[in-house]
N, C-alpha and C positions, 0 to 999 in steps of 0.2 A: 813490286807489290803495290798496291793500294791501299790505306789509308786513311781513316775518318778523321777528318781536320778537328772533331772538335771530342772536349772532355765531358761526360756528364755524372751529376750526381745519384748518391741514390733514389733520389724521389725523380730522376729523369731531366734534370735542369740543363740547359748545355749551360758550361762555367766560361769555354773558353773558346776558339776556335783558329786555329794556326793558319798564319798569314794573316788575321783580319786586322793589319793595325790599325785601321782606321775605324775600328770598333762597330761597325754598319751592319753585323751580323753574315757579309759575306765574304768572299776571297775572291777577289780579282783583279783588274790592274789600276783600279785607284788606290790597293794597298800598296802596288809599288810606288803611286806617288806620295803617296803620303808619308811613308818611309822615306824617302828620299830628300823629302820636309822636313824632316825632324829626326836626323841625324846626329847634327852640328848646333852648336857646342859640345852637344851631350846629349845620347839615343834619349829621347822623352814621348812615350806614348803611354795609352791607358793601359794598355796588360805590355809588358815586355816580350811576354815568354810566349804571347801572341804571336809578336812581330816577327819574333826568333824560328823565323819562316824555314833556315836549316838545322834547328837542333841542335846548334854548335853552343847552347848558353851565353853565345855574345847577338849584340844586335847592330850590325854593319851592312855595309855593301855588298855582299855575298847572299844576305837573304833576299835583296833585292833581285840578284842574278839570279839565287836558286828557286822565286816565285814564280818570274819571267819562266826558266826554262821549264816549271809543271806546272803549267795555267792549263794547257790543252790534252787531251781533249775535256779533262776535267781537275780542278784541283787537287793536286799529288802530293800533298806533305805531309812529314810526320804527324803521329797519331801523338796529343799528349800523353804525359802517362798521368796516372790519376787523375785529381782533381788538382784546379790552379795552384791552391793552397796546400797540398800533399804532392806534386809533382818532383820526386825527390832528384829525379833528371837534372834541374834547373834552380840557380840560385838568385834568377831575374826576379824584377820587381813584380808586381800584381796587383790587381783590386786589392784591396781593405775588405772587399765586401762581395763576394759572389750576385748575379754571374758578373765575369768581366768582360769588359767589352758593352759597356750600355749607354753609351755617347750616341744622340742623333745628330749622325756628321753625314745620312746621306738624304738627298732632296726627291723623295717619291713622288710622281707623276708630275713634274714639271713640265709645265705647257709649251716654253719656247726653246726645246732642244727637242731636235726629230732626226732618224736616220731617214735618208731618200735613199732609192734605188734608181735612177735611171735609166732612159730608154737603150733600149741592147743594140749592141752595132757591131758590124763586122772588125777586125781589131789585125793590126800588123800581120801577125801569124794564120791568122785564117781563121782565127775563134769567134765566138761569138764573146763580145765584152759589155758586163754589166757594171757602170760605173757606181759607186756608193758615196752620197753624200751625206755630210751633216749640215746642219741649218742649225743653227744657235745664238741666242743674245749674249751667252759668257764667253768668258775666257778660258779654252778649253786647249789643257795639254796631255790627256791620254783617251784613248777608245777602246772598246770592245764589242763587239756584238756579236753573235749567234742565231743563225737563219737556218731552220728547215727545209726542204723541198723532198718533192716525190724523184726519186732516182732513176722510174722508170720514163720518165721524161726526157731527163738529158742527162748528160754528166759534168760532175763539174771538177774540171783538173787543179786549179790551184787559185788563190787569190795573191795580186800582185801588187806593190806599191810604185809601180811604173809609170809617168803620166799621171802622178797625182801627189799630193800635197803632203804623202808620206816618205815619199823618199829624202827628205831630211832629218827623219824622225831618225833617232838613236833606237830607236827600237822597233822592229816589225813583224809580227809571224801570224801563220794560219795552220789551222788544221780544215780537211777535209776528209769525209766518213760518217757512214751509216744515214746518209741521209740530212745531212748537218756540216754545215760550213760555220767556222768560225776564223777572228780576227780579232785583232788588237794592235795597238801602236803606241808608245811612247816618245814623244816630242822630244824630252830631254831625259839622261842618264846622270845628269851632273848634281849633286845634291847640294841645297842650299839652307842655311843656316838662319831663313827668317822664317820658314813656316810656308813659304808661298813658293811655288816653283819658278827659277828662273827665266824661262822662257814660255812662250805662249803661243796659239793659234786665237789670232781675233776675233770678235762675234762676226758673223757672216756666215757666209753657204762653200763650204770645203768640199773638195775631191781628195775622198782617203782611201779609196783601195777601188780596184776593178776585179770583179770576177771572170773568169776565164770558161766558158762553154764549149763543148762539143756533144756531137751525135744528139741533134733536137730531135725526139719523137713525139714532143705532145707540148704543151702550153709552159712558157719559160713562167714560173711562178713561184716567190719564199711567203714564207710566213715568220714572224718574229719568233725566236724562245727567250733571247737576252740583247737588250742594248744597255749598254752602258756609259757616260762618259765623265772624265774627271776635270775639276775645273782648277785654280791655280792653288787651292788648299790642300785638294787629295779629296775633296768631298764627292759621291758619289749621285751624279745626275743621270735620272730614271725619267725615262720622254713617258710622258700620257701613252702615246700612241705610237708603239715599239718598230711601226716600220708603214711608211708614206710612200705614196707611187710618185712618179715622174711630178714634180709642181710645174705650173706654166706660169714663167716667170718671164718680164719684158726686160729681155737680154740689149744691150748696146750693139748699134749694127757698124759700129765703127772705133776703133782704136782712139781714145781721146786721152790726151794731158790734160785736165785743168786746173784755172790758176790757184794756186796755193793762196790758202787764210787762216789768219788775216795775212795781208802783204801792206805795207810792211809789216811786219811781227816782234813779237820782243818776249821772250822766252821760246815760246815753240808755235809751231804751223802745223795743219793739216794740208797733204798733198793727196788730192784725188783724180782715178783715172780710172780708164772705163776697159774692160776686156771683151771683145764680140765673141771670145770660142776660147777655150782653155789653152793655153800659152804659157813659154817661160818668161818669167818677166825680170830686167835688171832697175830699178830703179837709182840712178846714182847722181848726186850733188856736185857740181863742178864750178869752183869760182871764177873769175871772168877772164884770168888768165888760163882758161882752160884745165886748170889742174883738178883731180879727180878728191874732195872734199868727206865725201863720205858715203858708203855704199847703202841703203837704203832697205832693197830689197832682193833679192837674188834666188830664183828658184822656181815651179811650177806652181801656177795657180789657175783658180777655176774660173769661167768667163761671168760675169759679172761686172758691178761697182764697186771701188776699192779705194781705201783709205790709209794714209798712213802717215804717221809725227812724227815731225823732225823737232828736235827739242835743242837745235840751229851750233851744234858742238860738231867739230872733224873727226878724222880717224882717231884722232889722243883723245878724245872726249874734251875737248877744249872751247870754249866758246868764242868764236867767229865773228 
């Protein structure tokens, strides 16, 4: 069945809307980070009964899994029952004050976060693959976005995180249908207890997923309906301009180390290196007797300039 996420009053007010714990008015996978923010010590959000993404009257790790698993092709969850304040269902906490959910936790039209689409190229299996980037000043640990296209064009079999900067993520999935491709990714599943997600994607230009083409009859072309991305709060980042062609960007025509600064150092360093074409990269620390100090970087990234702090501590977190 389906489901209208949200409760409204009799004068027509929506009061409340399931899943949205980040209060931004909509449902999608910045509510699973931001749930996953503010679990620990103690579930703490603006509607509980919100968050209480399955129904079950508690607000855990499972509504997290059960958003995830009906995000696509459109949010699936319980219908409240009544109103926040009359939901006899549930004995979670609430607004004080109708509606609930009315915190501005998400950043509309933000100018330096853009999805790229990439030049389309023939791909291992004989597809055509369109790569999808993000380009961002934040620090960004989940995505979403939903793209249009005419069907009688081409067809599009699946979106992959192969070859791209998702296959770390704890979380990855797509729907494709009616015309509409969608995606999403989570960085990390692990919840953490300050508010801020654990782990990160750096400001820079990321490779998050490739789309997969066959049978081209006419002009390979999307158009935006939804981008979304979250930054290390669970706050919702809305680009200006929901979907950018190919940018021409003056790529490195050579694999370069360079020297880490400051050198010497005393606290932490930045070490930067250059990628000419997307590549697995290990970055790793070695002291002079060759022993292996601390692993750095490990995993597929996009070709570019790269950056990254060492805060000069080993495998124990110990300082050196």
């Amino acid at each position: 069945p389906e489901w209208t996420p949200f409760s409204i009053t009799s004068s027509g007010q929506i009061v409340f809307i399931r899943g949205d714990s980040n209060a931004d008015g909509n449902t999608d996978v910045t509510d699973a980070v931001f749930t996953l923010n503010h679990l620990f010590p103690a579930p703490s959000f603006v509607c509980d009964r919100a968050a209480d993404c399955n129904y079950d009257n508690s607000v855990d790790i499972a509504d997290v899994s059960y958003l995830l698993d009906h995000l696509f092709p459109q949010p699936n969850l319980p219908e409240p029952n009544l109103t926040c304040g009359q939901d006899t269902g549930s004995s979670l906490s609430c607004d004080s004050f109708p509606p609930c959910g009315t915190e501005e936790v998400s950043l509309n039209g933000v100018s330096d976060v853009s999805l790229i689409l990439g030049k389309a190229e023939l791909s291992a299996e004989n597809l055509i693959s369109v790569p999808v980037y993000m380009q961002t000043s934040h620090r960004i640990t989940a995505f979403q976005f939903e793209l249009g296209y005419n069907a009688e064009n081409f067809t599009v079999l699946r979106v992959v995180d192969s070859e791209t900067e998702s296959e770390r993520f704890d979380y990855f999935n797509y729907y494709v249908g009616n015309g509409r491709v969608m995606a999403a990714g989570v960085l990390s599943l692990t919840p953490s207890y300050t508010g801020m997600a654990r782990s990160w994607l750096e400001p820079g230009r990321h490779k998050i997923a490739r789309i997969l083409i066959a049978n081209p009859r006419g002009p390979i072309e999307f158009n935006s309906l939804k981008v979304v991305f979250s930054d290390i709060y669970g706050r919702a980042l809305i680009p200006i301009s929901g979907l950018q062609a190919e940018e021409l960007q003056r790529l490195p025509k050579t694999y370069v180390l360079f020297q880490n600064e400051p050198n010497p150092f005393d606290g932490s360093t930045v070490i930067r290196y250059a990628l000419p074409v997307d590549s697995r990269v290990e970055l790793v620390i070695y002291n002079a007797a060759g022993q292996r100090v601390r692993t750095l970087v490990r995993g597929y990234q996009s070709a570019g300039y790269k950056s990254v702090r060492w805060d000069g501590r080993d495998l124990s977190l110990i300082h050196i």
